[in-house]
C-alpha atoms as a printed R data frame, in Angstrom:
    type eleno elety resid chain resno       x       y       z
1   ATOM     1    CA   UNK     A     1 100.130  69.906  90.063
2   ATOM     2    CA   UNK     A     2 101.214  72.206  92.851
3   ATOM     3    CA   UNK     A     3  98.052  74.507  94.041
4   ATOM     4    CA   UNK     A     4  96.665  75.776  97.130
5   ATOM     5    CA   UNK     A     5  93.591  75.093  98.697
6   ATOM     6    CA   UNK     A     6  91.556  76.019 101.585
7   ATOM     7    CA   UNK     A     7  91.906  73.169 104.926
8   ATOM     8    CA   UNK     A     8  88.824  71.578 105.679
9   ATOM     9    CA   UNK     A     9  88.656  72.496 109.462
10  ATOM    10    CA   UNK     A    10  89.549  76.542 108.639
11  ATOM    11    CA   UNK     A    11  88.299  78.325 105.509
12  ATOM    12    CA   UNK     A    12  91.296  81.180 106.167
13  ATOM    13    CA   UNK     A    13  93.810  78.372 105.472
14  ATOM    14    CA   UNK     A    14  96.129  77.863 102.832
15  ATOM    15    CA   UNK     A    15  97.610  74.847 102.034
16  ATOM    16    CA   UNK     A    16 100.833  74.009  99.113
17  ATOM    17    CA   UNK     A    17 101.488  70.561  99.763
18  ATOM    18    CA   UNK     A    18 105.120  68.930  98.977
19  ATOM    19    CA   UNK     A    19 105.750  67.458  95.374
20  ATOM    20    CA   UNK     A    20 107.354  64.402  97.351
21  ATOM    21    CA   UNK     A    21 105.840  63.644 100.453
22  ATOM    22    CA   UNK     A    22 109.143  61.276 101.617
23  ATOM    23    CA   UNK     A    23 111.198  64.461 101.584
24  ATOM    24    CA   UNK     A    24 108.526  66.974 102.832
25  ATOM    25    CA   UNK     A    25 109.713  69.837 105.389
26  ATOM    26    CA   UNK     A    26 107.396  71.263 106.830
27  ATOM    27    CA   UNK     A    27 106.620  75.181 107.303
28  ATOM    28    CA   UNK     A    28 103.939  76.763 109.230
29  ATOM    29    CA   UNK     A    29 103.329  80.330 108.703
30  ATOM    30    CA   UNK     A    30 100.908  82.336 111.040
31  ATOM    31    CA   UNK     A    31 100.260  85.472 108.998
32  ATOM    32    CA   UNK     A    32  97.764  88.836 109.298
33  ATOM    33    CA   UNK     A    33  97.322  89.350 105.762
34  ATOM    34    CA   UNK     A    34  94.214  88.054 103.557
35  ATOM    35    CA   UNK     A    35  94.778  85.240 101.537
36  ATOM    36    CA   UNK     A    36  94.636  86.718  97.964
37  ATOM    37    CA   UNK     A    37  97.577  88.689  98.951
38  ATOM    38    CA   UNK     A    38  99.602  86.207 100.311
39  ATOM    39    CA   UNK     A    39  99.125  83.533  97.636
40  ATOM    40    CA   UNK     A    40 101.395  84.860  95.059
41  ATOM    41    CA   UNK     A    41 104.229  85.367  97.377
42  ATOM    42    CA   UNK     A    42 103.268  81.578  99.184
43  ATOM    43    CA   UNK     A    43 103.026  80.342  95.004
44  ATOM    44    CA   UNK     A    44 106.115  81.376  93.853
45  ATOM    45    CA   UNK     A    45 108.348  80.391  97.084
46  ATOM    46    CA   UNK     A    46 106.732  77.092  96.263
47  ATOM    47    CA   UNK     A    47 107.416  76.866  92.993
48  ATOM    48    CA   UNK     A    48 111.086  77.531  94.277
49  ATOM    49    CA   UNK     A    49 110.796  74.875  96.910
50  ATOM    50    CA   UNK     A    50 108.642  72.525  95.762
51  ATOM    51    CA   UNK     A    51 109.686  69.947  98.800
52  ATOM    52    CA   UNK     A    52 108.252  71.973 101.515
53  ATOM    53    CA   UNK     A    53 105.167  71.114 102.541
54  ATOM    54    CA   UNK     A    54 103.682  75.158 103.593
55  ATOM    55    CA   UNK     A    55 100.681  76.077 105.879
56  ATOM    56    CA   UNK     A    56  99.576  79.281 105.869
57  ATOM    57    CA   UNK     A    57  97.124  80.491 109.021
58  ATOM    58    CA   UNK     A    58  95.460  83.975 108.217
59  ATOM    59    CA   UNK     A    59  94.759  85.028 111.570
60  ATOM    60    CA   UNK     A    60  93.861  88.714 112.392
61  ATOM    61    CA   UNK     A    61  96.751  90.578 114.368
62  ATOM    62    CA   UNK     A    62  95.305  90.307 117.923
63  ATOM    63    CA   UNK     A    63  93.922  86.506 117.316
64  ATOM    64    CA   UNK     A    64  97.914  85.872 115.879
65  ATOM    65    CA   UNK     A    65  99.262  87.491 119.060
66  ATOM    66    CA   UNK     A    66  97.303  85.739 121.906
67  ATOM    67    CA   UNK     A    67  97.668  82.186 119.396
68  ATOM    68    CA   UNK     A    68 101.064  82.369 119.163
69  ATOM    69    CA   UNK     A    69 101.598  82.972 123.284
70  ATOM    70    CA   UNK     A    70  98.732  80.463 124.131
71  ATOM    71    CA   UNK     A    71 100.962  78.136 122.519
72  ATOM    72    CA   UNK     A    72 104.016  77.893 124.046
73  ATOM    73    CA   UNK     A    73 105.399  80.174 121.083
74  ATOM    74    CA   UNK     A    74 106.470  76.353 119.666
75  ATOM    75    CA   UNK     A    75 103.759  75.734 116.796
76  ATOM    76    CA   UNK     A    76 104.353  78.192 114.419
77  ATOM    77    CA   UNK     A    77 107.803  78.442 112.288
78  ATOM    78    CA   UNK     A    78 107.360  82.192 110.880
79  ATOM    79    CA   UNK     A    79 105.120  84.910 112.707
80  ATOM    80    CA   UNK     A    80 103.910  88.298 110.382
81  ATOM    81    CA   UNK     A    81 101.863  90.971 111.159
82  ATOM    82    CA   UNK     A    82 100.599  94.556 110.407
83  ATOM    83    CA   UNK     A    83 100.128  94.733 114.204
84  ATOM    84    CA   UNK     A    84 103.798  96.934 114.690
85  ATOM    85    CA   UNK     A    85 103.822  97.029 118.678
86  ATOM    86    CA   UNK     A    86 102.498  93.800 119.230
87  ATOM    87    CA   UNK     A    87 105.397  92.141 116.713
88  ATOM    88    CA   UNK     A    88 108.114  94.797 118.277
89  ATOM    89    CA   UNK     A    89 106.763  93.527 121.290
90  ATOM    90    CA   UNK     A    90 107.318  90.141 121.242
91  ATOM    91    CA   UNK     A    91 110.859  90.298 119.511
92  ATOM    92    CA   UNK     A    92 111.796  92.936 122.063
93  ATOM    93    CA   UNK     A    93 110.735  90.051 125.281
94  ATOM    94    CA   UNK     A    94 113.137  87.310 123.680
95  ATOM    95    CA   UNK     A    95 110.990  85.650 121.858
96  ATOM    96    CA   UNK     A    96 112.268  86.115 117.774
97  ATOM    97    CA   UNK     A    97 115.986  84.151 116.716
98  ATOM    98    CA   UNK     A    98 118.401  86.048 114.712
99  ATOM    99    CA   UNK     A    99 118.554  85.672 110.902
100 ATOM   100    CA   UNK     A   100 121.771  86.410 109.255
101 ATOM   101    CA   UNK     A   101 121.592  85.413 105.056
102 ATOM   102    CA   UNK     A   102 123.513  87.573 103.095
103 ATOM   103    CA   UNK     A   103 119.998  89.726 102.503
104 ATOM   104    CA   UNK     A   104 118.777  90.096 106.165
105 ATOM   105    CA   UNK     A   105 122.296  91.946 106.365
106 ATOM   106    CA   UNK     A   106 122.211  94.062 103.813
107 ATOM   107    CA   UNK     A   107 118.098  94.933 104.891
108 ATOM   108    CA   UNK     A   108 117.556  98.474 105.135
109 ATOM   109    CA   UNK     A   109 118.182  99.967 109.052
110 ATOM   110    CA   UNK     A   110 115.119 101.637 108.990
111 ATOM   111    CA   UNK     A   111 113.197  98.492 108.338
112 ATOM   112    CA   UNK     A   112 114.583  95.766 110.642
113 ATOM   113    CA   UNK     A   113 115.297  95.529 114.462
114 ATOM   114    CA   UNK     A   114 118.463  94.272 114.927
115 ATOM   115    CA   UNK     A   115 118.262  91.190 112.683
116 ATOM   116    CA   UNK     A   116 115.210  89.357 114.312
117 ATOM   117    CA   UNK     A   117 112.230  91.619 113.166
118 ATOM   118    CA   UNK     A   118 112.113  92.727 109.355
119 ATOM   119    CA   UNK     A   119 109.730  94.895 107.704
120 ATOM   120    CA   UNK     A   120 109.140  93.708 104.243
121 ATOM   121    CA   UNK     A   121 106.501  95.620 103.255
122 ATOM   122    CA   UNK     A   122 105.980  99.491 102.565
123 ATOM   123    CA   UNK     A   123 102.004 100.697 103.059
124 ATOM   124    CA   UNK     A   124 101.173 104.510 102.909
125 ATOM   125    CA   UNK     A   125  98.491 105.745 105.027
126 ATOM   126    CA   UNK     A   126  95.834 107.329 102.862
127 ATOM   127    CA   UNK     A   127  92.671 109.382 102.224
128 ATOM   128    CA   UNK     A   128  90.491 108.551  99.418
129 ATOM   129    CA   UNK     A   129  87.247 110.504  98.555
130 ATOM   130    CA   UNK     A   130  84.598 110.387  96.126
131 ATOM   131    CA   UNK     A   131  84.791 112.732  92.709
132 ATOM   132    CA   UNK     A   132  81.528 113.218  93.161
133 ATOM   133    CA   UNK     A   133  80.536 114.126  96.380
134 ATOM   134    CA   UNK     A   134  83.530 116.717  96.355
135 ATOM   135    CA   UNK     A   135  82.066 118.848  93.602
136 ATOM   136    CA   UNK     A   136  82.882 122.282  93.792
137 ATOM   137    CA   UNK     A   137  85.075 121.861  96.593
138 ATOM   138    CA   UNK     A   138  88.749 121.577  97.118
139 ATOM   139    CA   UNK     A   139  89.984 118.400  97.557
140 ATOM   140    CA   UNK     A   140  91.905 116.756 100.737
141 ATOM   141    CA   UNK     A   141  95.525 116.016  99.646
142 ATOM   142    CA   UNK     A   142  96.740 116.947 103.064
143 ATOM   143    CA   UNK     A   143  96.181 116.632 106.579
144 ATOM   144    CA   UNK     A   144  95.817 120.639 106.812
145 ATOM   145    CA   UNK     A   145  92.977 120.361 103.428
146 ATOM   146    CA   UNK     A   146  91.248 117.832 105.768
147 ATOM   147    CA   UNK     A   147  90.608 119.849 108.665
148 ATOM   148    CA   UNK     A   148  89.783 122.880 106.229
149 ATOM   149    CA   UNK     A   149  87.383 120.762 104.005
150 ATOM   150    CA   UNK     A   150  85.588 119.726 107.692
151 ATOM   151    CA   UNK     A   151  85.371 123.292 108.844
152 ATOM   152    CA   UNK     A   152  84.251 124.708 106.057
153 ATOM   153    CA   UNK     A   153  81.864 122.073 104.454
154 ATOM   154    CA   UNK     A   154  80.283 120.585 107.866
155 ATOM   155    CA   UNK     A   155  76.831 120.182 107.261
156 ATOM   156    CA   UNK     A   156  77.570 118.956 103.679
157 ATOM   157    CA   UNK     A   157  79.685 116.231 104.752
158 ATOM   158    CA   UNK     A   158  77.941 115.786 108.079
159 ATOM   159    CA   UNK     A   159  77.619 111.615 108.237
160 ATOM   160    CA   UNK     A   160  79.152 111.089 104.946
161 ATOM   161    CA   UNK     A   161  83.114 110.845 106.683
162 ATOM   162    CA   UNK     A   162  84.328 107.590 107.791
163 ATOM   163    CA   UNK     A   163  87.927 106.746 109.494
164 ATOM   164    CA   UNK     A   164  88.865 103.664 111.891
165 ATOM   165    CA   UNK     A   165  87.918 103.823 115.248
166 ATOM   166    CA   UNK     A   166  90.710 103.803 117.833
167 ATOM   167    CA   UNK     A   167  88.865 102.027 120.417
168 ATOM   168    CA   UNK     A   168  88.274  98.829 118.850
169 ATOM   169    CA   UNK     A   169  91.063  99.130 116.345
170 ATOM   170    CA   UNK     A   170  94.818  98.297 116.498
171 ATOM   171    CA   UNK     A   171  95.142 100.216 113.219
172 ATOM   172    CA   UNK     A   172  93.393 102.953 114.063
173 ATOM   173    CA   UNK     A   173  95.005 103.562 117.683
174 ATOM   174    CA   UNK     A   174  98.391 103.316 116.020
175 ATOM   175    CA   UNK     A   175  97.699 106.092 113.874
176 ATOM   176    CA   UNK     A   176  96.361 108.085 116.255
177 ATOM   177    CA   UNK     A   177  99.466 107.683 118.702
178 ATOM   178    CA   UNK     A   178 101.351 109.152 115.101
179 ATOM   179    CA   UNK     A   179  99.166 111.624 114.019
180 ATOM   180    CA   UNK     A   180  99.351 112.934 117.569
181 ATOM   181    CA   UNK     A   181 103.390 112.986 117.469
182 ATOM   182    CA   UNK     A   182 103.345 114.409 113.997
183 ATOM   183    CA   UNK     A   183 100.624 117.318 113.861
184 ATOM   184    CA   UNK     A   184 100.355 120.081 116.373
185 ATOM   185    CA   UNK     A   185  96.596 120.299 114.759
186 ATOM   186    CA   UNK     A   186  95.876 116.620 115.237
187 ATOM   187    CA   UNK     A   187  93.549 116.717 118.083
188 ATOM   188    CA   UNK     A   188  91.385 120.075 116.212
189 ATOM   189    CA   UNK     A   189  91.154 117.523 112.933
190 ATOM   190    CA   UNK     A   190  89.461 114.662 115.965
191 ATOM   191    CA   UNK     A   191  87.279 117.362 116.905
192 ATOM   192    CA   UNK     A   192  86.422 118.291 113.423
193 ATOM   193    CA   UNK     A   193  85.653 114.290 112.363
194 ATOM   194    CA   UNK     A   194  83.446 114.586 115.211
195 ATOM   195    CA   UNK     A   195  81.807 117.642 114.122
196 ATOM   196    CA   UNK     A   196  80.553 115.824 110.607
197 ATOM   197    CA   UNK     A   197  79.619 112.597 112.885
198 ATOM   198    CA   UNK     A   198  82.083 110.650 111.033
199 ATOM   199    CA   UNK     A   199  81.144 107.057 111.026
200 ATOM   200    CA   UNK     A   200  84.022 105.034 112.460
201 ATOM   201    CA   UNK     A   201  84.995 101.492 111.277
202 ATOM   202    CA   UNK     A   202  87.211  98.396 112.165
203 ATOM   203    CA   UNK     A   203  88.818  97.919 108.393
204 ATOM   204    CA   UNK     A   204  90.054  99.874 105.676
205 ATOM   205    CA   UNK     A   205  87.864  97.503 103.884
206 ATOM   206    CA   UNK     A   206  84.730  98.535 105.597
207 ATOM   207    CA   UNK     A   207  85.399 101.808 104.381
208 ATOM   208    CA   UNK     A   208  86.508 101.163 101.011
209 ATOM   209    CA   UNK     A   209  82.660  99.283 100.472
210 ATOM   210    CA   UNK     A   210  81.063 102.288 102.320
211 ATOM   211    CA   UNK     A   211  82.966 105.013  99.904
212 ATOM   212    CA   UNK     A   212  82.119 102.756  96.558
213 ATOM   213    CA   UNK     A   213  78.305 102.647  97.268
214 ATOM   214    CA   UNK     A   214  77.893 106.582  98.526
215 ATOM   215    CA   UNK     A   215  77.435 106.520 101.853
216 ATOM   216    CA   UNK     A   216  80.710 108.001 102.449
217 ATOM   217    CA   UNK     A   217  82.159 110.838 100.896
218 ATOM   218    CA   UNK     A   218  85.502 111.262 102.511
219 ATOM   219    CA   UNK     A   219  87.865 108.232 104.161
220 ATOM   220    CA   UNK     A   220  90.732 109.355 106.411
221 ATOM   221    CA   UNK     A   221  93.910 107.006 107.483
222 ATOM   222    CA   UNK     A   222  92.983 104.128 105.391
223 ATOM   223    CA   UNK     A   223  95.754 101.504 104.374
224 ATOM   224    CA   UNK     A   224  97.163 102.576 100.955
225 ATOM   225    CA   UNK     A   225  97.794  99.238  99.907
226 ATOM   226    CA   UNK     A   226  94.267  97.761 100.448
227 ATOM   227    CA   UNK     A   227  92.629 100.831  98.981
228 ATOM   228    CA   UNK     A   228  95.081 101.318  95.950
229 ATOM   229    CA   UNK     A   229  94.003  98.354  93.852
230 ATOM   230    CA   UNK     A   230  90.143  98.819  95.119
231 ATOM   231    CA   UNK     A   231  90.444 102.398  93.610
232 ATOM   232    CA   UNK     A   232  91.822 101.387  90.350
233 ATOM   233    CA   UNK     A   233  88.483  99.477  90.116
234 ATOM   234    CA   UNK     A   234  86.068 102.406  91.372
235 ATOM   235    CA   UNK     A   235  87.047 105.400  88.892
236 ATOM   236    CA   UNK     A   236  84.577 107.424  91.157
237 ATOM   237    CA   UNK     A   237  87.331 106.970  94.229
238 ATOM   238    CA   UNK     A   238  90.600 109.190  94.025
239 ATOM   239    CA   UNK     A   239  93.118 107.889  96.716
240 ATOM   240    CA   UNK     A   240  95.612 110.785  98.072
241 ATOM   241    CA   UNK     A   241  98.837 110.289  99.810
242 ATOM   242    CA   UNK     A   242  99.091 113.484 102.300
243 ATOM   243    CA   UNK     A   243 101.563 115.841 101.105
244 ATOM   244    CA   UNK     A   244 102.608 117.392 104.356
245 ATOM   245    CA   UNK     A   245 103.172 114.105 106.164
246 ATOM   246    CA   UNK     A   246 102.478 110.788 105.132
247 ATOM   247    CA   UNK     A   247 102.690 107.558 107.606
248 ATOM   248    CA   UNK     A   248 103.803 104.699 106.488
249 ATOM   249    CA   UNK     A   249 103.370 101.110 107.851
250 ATOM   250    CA   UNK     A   250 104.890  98.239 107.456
251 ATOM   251    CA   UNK     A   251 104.457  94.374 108.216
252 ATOM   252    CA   UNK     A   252 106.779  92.802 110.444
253 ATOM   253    CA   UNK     A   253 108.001  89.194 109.898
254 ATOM   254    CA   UNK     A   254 109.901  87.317 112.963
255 ATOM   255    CA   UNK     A   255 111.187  83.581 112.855
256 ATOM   256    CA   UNK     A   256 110.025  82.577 116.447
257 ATOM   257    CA   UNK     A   257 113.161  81.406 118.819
258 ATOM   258    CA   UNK     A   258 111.495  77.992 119.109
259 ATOM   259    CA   UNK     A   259 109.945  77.666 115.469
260 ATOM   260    CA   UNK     A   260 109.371  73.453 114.998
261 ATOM   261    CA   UNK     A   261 111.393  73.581 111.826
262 ATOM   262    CA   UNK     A   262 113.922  77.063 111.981
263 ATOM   263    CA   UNK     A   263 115.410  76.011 108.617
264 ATOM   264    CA   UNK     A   264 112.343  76.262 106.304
265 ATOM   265    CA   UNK     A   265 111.238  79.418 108.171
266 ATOM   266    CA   UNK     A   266 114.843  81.270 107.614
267 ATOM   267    CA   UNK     A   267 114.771  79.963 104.062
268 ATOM   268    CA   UNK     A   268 110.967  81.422 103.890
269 ATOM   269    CA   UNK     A   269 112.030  84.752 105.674
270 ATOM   270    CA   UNK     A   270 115.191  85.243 103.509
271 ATOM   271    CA   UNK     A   271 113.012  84.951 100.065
272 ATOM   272    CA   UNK     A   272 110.391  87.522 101.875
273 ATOM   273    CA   UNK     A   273 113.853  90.362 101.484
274 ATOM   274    CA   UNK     A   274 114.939  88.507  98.509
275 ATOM   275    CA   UNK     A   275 115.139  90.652  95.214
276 ATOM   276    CA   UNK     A   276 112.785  87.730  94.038
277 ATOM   277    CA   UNK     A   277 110.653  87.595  96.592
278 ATOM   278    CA   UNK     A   278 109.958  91.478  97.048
279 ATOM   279    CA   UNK     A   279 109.819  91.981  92.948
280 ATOM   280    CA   UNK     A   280 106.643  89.161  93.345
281 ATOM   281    CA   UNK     A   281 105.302  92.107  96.340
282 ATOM   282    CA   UNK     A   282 105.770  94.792  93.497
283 ATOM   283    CA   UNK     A   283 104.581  93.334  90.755
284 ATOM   284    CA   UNK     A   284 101.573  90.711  91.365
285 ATOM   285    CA   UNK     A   285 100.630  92.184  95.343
286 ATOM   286    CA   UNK     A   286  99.967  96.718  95.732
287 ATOM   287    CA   UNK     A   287 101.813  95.882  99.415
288 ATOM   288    CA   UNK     A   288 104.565  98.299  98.226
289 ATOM   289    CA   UNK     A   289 108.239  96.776  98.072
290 ATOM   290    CA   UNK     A   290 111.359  97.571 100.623
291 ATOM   291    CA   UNK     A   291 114.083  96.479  98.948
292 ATOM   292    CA   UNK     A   292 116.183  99.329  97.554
293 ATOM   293    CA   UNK     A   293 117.555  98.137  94.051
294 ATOM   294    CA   UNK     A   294 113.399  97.703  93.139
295 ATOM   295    CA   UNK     A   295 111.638 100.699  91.635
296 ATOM   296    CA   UNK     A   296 107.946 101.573  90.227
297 ATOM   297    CA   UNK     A   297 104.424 101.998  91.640
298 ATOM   298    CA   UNK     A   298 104.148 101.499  95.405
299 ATOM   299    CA   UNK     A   299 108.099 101.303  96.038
300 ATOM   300    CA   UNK     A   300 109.579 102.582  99.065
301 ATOM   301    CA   UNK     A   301 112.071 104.059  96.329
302 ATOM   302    CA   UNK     A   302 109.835 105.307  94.265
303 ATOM   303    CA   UNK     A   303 107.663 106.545  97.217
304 ATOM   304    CA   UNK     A   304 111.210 108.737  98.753
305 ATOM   305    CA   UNK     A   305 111.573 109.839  95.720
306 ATOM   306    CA   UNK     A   306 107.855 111.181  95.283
307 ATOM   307    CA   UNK     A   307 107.152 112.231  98.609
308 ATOM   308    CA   UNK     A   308 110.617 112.951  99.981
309 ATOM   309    CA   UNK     A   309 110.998 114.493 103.679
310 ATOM   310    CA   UNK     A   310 107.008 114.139 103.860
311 ATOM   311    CA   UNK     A   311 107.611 110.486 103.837
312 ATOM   312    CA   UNK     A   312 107.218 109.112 107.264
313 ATOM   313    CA   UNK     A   313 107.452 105.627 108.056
314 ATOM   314    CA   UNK     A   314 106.311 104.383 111.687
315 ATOM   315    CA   UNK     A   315 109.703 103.203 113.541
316 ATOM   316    CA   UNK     A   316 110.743  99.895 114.146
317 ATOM   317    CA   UNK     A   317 112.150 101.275 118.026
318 ATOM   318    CA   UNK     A   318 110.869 100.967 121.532
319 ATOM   319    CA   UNK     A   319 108.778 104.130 121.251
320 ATOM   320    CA   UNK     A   320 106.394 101.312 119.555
321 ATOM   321    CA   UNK     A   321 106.060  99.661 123.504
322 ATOM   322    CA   UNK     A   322 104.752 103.259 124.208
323 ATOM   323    CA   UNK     A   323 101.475 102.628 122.407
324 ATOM   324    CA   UNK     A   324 101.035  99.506 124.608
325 ATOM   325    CA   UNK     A   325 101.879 100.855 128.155
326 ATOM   326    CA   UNK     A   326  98.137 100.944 129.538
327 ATOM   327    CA   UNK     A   327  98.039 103.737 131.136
328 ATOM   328    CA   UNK     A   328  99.190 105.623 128.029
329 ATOM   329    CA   UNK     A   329  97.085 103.900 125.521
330 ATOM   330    CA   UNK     A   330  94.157 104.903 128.227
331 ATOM   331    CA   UNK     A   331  94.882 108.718 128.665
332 ATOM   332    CA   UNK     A   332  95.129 108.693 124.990
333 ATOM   333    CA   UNK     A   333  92.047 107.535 124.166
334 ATOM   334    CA   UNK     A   334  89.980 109.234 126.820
335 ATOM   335    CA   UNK     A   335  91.561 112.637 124.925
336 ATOM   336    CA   UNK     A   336  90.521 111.381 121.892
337 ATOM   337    CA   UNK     A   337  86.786 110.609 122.496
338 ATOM   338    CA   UNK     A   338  86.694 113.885 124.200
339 ATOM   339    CA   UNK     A   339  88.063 115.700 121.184
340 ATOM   340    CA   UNK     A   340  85.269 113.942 119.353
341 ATOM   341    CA   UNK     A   341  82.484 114.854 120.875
342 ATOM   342    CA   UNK     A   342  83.505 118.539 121.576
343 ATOM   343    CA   UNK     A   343  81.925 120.082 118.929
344 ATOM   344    CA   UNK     A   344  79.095 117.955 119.226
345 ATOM   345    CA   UNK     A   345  78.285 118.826 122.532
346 ATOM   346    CA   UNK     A   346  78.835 122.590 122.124
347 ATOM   347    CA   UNK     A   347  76.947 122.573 119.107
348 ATOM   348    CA   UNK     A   348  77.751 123.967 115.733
């Protein structure tokens, strides 16, 4: 019976082991993406292949990065991450081989680099808030409602606002770098998050738990696809995609230039932008699928069609090596805490 199961020596390892082990070929897969949302896509390419014997490492994106340079770029066969600079980064330095199937081709422009880096997933950037706490109030379902709801409603959501720190999260930073670019009121809606001492957190999960037991009222620039599902389950959360500009993210696959075994990977990477494979993101992950003949709940189709012009998806370009340049990433962040603790220090 074909099943995965968790390695021995690593717990965040998952394992579909080769109907026939005299015909086995291997595939290693280093991946930033939890294990229960992997495994249906890693089940059903199995089920397709049932001769290759697939390893799937779920690293986190900085932990993937460093790995995957440590060593010698030659261990792993397919490299995917959330982490958008940091994958840009390393195709852009020489380090990603071409794939050229029929559907790496035909993959949307806006969602591939050349054909070395594709974007297979489609993740809004979200705010979700609690019925409850909200009562009487107008909700956030913009970036412009959030800084009003702050302003006006500071004392009653004073500690009870949580959003990802930028300091300590790769996540968060990139946002920040986009909210910057997109809003001309970015850095007063910073000041106000400091005003209500929002809490700030690593994960989207962090502050999914934190907004499901009451301690938070309001959650700003979590990942839509984590928090979509988690909703569903919580009918006292209400998840809003922004109506005057919402980010989008995506995960970036790459088939390293000196992957061990470069045919499984490309066979792995072309059923990733498959019809198949991105109907299995659609219907069994809430990652959101790319490919343009798919439609329904969480589809980049489905989200143009929703959200239109307001729709904006992070680009796969160089002005991604921006957000690493140090000196950059340094100023921004030193504006950022200072925007933070403005109104703080001056008092209400």
């Amino acid at each position: 019976m074909l099943s995965a199961m968790a390695l021995a020596d690593d717990a965040h390892v998952l394992r579909y082991a080769a109907a026939h082990e005299a015909t086995a070929q291997p595939l290693e897969i280093y991946g930033a993406l939890d294990n229960d949302l992997m495994a249906p896509l890693l089940a059903d390419f199995h089920a397709r292949y049932p001769d290759i014997d697939l390893t799937y490492r779920n690293l986190t994106t900085l932990t993937l990065y460093r790995r995957f340079l440590a060593e010698d770029e030659a261990s792993a066969d397919v490299v995917m991450s959330s982490a958008m600079p940091w994958q840009y980064q390393l195709a852009n330095r020489g380090h990603a081989q071409a794939l050229t199937t029929s559907a790496a081709r035909q993959w949307p422009q806006a969602s591939r680099w050349r054909h070395e880096l594709f974007g297979f997933t489609f993740e809004p950037v979200v705010i979700v808030y609690r019925r409850d706490a909200l009562e009487g109030a107008t909700p956030p379902d913009s970036h412009e409602a959030l800084l009003r709801l702050l302003t006006h409603e500071r004392q009653r959501l004073t500690g009870r606002v949580v959003t990802y720190d930028p300091w300590r999260s790769g996540a968060g930073y990139t946002y920040a770098t986009e909210d910057a670019h997109m809003s001309p009121r970015y850095w007063e809606l910073v000041a106000a998050l400091g005003g209500v001492k929002a809490a700030l957190a690593d994960t989207t999960g962090e502050m999914l738990d934190g907004l499901a037991d009451g301690r938070y009222a309001v959650g700003y620039n979590l990942l839509g696809s984590y928090a979509r599902d988690f909703v569903a389950d919580h009918p006292q959360l209400e998840m809003v995609i922004p109506s005057d500009y919402a980010l989008v993210t995506q995960r970036l696959v790459l088939i390293p230039k000196r992957a061990p075994h470069p045919e499984t990977a490309e066979r792995f990477v072309d059923y990733l932008l498959s019809r198949q494979g991105q109907q299995v993101i659609r219907d069994k992950t809430p990652l959101g699928a790319v490919h343009t003949a798919l439609e329904g709940e969480g589809t980049a189709r489905d989200l143009r069609k929703t959200l239109g012009d307001a729709l904006h998806p992070i680009a796969i370009d160089p002005s991604l090596l921006a957000t690493l340049d140090t000196l950059k990433r340094h100023s921004l962040l030193e504006r950022w805490q200072r925007e933070y603790t403005r109104l703080s220090d001056n008092g209400p």
